[in-house]
C-alpha positions in Angstrom: -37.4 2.5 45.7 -36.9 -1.2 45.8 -35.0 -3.3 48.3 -31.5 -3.5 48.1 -28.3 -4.8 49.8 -26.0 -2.9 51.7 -22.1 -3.8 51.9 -19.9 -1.4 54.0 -16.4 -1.4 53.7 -13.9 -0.1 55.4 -11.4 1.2 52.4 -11.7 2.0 48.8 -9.9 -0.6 46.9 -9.5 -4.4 47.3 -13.0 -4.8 49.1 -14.7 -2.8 46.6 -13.0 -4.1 43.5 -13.7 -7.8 44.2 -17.1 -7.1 45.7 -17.6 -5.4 42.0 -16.1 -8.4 40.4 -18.1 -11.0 42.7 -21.2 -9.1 41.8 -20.7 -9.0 37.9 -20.5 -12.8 38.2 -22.1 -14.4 41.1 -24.5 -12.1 42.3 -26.3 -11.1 38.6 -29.6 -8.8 38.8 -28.8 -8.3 42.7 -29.8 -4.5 43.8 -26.8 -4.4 45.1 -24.6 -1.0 46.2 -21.4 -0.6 48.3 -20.3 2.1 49.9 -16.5 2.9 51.6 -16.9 3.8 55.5 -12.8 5.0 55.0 -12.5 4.6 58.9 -11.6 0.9 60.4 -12.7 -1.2 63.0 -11.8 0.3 66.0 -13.1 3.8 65.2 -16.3 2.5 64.3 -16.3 0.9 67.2 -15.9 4.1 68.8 -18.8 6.3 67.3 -20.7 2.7 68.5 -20.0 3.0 72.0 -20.6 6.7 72.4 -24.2 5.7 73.1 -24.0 1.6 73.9 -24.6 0.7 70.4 -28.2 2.2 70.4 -27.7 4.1 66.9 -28.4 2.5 63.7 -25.1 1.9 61.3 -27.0 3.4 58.5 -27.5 6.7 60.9 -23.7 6.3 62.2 -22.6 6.5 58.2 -24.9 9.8 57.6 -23.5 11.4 60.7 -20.2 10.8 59.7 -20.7 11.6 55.8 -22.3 15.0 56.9 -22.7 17.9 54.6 -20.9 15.7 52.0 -22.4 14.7 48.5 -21.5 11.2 48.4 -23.0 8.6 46.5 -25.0 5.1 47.1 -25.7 3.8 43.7 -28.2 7.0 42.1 -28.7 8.4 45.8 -26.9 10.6 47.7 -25.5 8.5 51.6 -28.3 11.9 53.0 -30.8 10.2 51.7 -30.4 6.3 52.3 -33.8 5.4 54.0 -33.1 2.3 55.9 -36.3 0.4 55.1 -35.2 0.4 52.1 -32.5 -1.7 52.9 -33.2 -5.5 52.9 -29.5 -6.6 54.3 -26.3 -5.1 55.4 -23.0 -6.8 55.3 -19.6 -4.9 56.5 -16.3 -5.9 55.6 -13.3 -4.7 57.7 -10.0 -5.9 58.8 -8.8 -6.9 62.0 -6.0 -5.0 62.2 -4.4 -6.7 65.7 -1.8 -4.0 65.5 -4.2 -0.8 66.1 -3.7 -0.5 70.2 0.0 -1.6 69.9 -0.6 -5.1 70.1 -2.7 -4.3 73.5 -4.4 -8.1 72.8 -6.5 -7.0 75.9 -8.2 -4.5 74.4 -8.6 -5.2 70.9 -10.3 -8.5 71.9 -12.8 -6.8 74.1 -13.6 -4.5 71.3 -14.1 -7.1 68.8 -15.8 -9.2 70.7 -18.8 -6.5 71.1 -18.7 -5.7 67.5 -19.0 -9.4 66.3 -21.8 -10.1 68.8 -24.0 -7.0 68.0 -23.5 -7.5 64.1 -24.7 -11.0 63.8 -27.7 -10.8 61.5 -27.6 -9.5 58.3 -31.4 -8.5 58.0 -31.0 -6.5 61.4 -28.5 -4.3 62.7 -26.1 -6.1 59.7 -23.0 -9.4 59.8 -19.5 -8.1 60.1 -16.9 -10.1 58.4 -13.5 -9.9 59.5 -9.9 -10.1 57.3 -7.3 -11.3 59.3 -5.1 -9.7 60.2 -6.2 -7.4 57.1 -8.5 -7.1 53.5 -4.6 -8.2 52.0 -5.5 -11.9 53.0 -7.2 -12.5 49.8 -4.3 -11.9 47.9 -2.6 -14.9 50.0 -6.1 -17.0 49.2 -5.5 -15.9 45.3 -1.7 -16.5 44.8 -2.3 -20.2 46.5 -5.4 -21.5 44.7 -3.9 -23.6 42.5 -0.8 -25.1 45.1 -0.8 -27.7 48.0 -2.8 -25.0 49.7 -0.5 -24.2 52.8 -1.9 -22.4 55.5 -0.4 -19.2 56.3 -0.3 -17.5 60.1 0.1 -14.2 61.5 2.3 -13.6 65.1 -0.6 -11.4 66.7 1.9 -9.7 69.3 4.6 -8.9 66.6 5.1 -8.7 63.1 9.2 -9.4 62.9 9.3 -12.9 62.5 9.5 -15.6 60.2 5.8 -16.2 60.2 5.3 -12.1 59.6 7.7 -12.0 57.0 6.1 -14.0 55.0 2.8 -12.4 55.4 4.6 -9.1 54.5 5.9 -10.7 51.4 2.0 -11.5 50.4 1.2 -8.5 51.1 3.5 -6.6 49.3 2.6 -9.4 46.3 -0.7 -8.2 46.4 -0.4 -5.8 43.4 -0.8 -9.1 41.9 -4.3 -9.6 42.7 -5.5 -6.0 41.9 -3.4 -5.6 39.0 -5.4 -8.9 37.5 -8.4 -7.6 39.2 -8.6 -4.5 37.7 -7.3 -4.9 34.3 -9.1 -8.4 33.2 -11.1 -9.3 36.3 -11.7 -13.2 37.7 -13.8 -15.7 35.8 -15.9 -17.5 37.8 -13.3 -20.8 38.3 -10.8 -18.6 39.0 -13.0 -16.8 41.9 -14.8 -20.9 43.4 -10.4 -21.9 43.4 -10.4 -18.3 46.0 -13.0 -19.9 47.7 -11.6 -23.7 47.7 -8.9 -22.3 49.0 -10.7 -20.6 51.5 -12.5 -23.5 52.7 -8.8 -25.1 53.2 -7.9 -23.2 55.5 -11.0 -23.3 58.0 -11.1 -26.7 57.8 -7.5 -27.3 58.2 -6.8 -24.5 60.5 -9.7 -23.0 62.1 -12.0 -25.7 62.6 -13.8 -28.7 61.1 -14.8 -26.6 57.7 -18.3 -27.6 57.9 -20.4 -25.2 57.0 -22.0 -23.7 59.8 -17.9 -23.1 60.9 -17.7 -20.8 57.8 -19.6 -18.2 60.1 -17.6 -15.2 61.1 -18.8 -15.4 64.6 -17.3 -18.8 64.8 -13.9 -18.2 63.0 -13.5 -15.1 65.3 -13.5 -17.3 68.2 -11.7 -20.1 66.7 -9.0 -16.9 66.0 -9.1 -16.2 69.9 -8.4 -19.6 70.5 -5.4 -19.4 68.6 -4.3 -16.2 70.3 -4.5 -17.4 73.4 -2.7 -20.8 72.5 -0.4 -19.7 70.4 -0.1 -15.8 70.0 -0.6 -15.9 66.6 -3.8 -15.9 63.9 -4.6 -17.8 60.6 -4.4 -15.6 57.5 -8.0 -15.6 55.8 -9.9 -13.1 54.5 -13.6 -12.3 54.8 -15.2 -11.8 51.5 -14.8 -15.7 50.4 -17.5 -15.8 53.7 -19.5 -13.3 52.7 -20.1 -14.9 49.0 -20.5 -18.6 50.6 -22.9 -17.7 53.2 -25.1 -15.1 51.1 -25.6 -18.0 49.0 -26.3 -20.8 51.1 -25.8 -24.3 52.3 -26.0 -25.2 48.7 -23.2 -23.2 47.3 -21.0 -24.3 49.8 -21.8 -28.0 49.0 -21.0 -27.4 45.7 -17.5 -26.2 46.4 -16.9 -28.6 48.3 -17.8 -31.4 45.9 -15.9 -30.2 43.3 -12.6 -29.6 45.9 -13.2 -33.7 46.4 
């Protein structure tokens, strides 16, 4: 079988639609397949630990998918042999509200999982939605505004500040409702990613683009938490797409932002 790329996410439905989309127009004649892990972050982080991160993702997903017939492209997940795969990418949401807003903890836990998945060719890059895969929807409904940047209260969502992410998210029927029924054209998906590159540069850091790097934005986020108890709303796909492409798709972007 030839080489192919691996993208795990963690549900069934806005990841995988607008990886599906992305792929259709961006990523044409790519061997590409995606599966669903259906469990998120912390849980995964979990079945990790259990042996200090010594097993293989590939051989976490079959232990987990055992004695079930489900499907990676024409294969069944049983038989995935992980030469096969060239790179992995996993797409999960940061979900600061798991432990009960136990900052402690979920921070320690993150911070082990961004570290060990940190090379796509090797044990695979994590990409993180914050605070959840709902973010693009905020990226989508303000591509063609002044391009505000949105934040999320990381200890509580009852304010003004969570209100308004709440609103997004409840908005984002909007996004799959376009997304499934007539899909993005490829402006409407490099405005996402204008957007996108608004907010790190205006909110996260300087937006060049080694700073569009998950590892960095994650600790950019901590910075934030720690400063201000709160987290910029972005999602993580926008960073996949620029960063499987390259220095020279993110110039692009930007040229045509200017």
């Amino acid at each position: 079988m030839s080489s192919y790329v691996l993208i795990l996410t963690e549900g069934e439905k806005e990841e995988v639609y607008a990886i599906h989309s992305l792929n259709d127009i961006f990523l044409k004649g790519e061997n590409m397949h995606i599966i669903s892990f259906k469990t998120n972050i912390y849980s995964l982080y979990s079945q990790l630990k259990k042996d200090d991160f010594e097993t293989d993702i590939i051989e976490v997903l079959k232990e987990k998918n055992a004695g079930k017939e489900i499907l990676c492209g024409e294969i069944s997940i049983a038989e995935i042999d992980r030469e096969d795969i060239s790179e992995i990418y996993l797409l999960f949401d940061y979900d600061a509200h798991h432990y009960d807003w136990n900052v402690a903890r979920s921070i320690s836990e993150l911070t082990e999982l961004v570290q060990h998945f940190d090379n796509e060719t090797e044990q695979g890059k994590l990409y993180l939605s914050y605070p959840m895969v709902e973010a693009i929807n905020y990226h989508y409904v303000n591509r063609s505004e002044s391009m505000p940047v949105c934040y999320f209260p990381y200890h509580s969502g009852s304010n003004a500040e969570g209100k308004h992410f709440k609103r997004i998210q409840n908005e984002a029927v909007q996004f799959m409702k376009k997304l499934k029924k007539d899909g993005f054209t490829e402006d409407e998906w490099l405005e996402i990613f204008r957007q996108f590159l608004y907010v790190i540069h205006h909110a996260i850091n300087d937006g060049t683009y080694e700073n569009v790097n998950p590892i960095n934005v994650f600790h950019a986020q901590l910075q934030l938490i720690e400063n201000e108890q709160k987290i910029v709303v972005l999602s993580g796909i926008p960073a996949l797409i620029i960063e499987y492409f390259g220095r020279k798709f993110y110039d692009n972007i930007v040229s045509e932002a200017a």
